[in-house]
N, C-alpha and C positions, 0 to 999 in steps of 0.2 A: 678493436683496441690496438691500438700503436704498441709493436714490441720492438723494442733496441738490440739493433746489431751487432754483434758478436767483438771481441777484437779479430779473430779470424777472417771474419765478415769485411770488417771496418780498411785492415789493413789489404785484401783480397782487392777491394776498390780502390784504393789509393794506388796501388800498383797497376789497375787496368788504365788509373784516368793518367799514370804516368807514362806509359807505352803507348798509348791512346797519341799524347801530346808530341813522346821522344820515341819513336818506331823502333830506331836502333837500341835503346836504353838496355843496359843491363836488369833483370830484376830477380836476378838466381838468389838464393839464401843468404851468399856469403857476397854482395853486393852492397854498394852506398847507397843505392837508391830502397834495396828492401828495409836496410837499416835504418835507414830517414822514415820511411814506410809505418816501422813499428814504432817508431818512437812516435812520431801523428795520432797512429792508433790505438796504441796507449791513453794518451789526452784524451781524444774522445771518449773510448772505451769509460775512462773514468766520470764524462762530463755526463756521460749516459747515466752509468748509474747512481749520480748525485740526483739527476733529475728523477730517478727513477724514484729514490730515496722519499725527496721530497715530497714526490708526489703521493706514496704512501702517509707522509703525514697527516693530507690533507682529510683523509677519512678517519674516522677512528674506532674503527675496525681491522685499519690495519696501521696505525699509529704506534712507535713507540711506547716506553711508560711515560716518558715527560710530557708530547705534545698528546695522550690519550690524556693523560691527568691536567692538560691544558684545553682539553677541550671536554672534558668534565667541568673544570670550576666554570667557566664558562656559563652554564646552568645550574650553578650555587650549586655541585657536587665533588666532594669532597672525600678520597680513600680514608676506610675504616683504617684508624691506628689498633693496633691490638692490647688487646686489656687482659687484664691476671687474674688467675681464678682467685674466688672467694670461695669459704667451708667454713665448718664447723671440725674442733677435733677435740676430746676426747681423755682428759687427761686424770689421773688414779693417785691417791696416796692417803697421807691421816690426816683427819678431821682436822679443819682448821687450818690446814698449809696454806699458802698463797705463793702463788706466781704470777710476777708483776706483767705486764706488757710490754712488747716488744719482745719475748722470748722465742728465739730460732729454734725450727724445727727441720730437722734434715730426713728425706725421702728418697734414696738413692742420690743420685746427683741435684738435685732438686731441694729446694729450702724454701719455708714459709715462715709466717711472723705472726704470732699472737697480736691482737688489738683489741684485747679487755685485758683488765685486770680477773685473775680467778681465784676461787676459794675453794677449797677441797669440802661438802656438805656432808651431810649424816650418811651419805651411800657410798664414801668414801669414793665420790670421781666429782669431775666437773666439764661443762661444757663454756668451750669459750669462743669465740669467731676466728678465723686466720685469712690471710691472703698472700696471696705463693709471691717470693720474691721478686719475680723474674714475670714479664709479661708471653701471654701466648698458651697453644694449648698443651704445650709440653705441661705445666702447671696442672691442668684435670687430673683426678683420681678418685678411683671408688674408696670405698670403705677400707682403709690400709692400713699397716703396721708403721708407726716414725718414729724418730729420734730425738727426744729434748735434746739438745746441743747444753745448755748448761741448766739442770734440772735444781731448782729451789730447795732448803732443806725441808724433808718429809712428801715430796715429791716424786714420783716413777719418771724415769726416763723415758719409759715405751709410752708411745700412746698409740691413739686411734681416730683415724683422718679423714676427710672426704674435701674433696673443692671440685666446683663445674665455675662454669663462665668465659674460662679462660679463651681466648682467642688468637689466632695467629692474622699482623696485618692483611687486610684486603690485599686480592691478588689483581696481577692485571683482567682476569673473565670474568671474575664481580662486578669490577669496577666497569669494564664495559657494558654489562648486562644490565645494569643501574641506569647506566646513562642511555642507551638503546630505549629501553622502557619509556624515560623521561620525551625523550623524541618523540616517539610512535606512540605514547598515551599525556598527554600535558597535562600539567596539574588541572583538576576539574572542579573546584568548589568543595571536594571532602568526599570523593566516592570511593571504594572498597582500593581501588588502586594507590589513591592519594595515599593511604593510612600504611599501607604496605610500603610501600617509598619513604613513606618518613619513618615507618619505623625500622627498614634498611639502613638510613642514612646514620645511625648511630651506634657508637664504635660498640663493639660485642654480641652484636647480632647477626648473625649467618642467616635465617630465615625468619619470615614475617607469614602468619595466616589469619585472615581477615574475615570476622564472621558478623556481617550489621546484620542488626536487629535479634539477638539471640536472647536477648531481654526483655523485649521489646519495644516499642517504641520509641525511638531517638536512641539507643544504645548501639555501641559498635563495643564489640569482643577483636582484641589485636593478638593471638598466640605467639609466642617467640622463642626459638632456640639461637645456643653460640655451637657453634661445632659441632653439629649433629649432639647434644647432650641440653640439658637445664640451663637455662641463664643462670647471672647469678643476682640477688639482691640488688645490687648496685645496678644493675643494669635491665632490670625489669623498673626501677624508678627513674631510669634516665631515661627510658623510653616513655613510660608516663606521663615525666615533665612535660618532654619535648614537645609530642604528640598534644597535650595538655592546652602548649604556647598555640601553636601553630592550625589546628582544627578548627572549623565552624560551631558559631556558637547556636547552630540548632542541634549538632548531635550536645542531648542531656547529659549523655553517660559515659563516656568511655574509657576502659578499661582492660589495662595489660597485664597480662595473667604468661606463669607459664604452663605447658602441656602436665598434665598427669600420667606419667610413667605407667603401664599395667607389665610387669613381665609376664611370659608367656610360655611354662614349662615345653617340652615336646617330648613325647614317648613315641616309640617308633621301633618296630620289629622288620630287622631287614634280612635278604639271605643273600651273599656273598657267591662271585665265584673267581679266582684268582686274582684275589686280592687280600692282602693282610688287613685284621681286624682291625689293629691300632692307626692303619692309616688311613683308611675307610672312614673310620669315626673324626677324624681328623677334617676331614675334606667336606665332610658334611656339616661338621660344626663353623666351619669357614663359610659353607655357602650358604647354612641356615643365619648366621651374621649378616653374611651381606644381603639376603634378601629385608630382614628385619630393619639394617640399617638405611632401607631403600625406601622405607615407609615413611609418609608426615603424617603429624598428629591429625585425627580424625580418619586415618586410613583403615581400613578393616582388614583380617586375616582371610585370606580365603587358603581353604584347606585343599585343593583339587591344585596350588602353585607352591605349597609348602610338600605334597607328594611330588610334583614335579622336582623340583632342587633336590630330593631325596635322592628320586629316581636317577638324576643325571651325575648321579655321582659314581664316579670310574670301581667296576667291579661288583653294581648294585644292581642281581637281577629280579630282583621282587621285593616289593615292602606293605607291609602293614600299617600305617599313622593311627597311634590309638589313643594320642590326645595332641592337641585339639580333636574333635572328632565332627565338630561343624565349624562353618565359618563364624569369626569373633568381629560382634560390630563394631565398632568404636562409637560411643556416648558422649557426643556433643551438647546433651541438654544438660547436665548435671555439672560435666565438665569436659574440658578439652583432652579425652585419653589417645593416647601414644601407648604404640605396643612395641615392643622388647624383648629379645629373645632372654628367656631366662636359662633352666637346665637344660642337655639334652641326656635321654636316658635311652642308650640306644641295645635294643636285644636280639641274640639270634634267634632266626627264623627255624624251625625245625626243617 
């Protein structure tokens, strides 16, 4: 491969081919002819790496965002725009109150929007849908404490929240990996690839897992997460649709589901040596996260790699795991389970 010379280089030449020509020439530092020299080798130096430039575009792997996203639509692909989490939340007062639609809810910096009308029933609460203002996955959150922003008479202010879905736009290595794929596997008539790809190509989905025939005959099972988390509604039917339009009409059946959550307590007796307790627990609750957050739906636990992360945590010279105590399978017939880390309950080792 052709690598471009330097301006050091560039200019280093043009001063041998001008002594080369003028024997006597001056071509010390503070000379006409070094000066004419550089200013040559500049130009070039520059001409060099426009071509250099360009010629990166021509692949797109190593393309910009414009000419990589120009050489996506290219093959009808298209950057995921990011989509807003949807929930449910959770709101208390007396029988019979109403709170109309459209009412803000404030969650730290974060704001979401009622879109029903609700009714306070005989258990004095109600459940109503929301969806966060603001697109992206700043938007997700667990089971949390909000703020009615202006609360209805006979209504509480505080409620209680959840949203998933939320998404942040496709990044440039999505968007490359998408198109790569499309290259190196071309649409094929409807095979376990096709269905993954289309159900990538649609905004809110971070991953696609592809199970034909788990129904049997003529059915394809499509699992999907946004953000390592649940889709949401909205986005478990736009993947449906899509998927719905675009599929062969010999698969009979198919249908987009999302993973079933199983969290995954952990008990664990460790013994310690020059290390403080609280930060111990710390570094293992982090690494037991990020092993769990490394699994896809239908992954199984193995217990002999959740000792390990135990084990490799700074200051940890023995441990006990005394739950799990065998490896946890994950149940693909019943449904798609995703495992989770839930508690960790961590004890000393005598």
């Amino acid at each position: 491969m052709f690598t471009p010379p330097d301006f050091d280089t560039i200019r280093a030449a043009i001063l041998r081919d001008t002594q080369s020509l003028i024997p006597d020439a001056d071509i010390s530092a503070d000379s006409d002819h070094y000066v004419h020299a550089s200013r040559l080798a500049s130009c070039a130096a520059g001409q060099y790496a426009h071509q250099t430039w360009i010629t990166r575009q021509i692949f797109p792997d190593t393309a910009d965002t414009d000419y990589l996203e120009r050489h996506a639509a290219l093959r009808g692909i298209t950057r995921r725009a990011a989509t807003r989490a949807g929930g449910m939340v959770t709101i208390s007062g007396t029988a019979g109150a109403r709170l109309a639609a459209g009412a803000q809810i404030k969650l730290g910096n974060r704001f979401y929007t009622t879109r029903a009308d609700a009714v306070i029933d005989g258990s004095l609460s109600a459940r109503v849908p929301i969806v966060a203002s603001e697109a992206g996955e700043q938007g997700n959150c667990d089971t949390t404490a909000g703020q009615l922003m202006a609360a209805s008479a006979g209504i509480s202010s505080d409620v209680m929240l959840s949203a998933t879905g939320g998404t942040d736009a496709e990044n440039d290595a999505s968007l490359l990996s998408r198109l790569l794929e499309r290259i190196r596997r071309p649409p094929a008539g409807g095979n376990r690839h096709d269905y993954k790809n289309w159900a990538l190509s649609v905004d809110g989905v971070s991953s696609a897992y592809v199970y034909p025939l788990r129904r049997g005959l003529g059915t394809v099972d499509v699992a999907i997460t946004s953000a390592n988390q649940l889709p949401s509604a909205e986005t478990l039917a736009a993947v449906q649709n899509y998927i719905d339009a675009v599929r062969p009409v010999t698969a009979k059946n198919v249908r987009v589901l999302a993973p079933d959550i199983t969290r995954v307590d952990v008990r664990v007796r460790v013994k310690l040596a020059g290390a403080d307790w609280a930060a111990a627990q710390r570094e293992i609750q982090a690494a037991l996260a990020a092993y769990f957050d490394a699994l896809t739906p239908a992954d199984d636990v193995v217990v002999s790699q959740l000792e390990a992360v135990i084990s490799n945590a700074a200051g940890v010279v023995d441990r006990v795991l005394l739950a799990p105590r065998e490896n946890l399978l994950a149940d693909t017939v019943h449904k798609i389970e995703w495992f989770k880390l839930g508690s960790l309950n961590m004890e000393r080792m005598a």
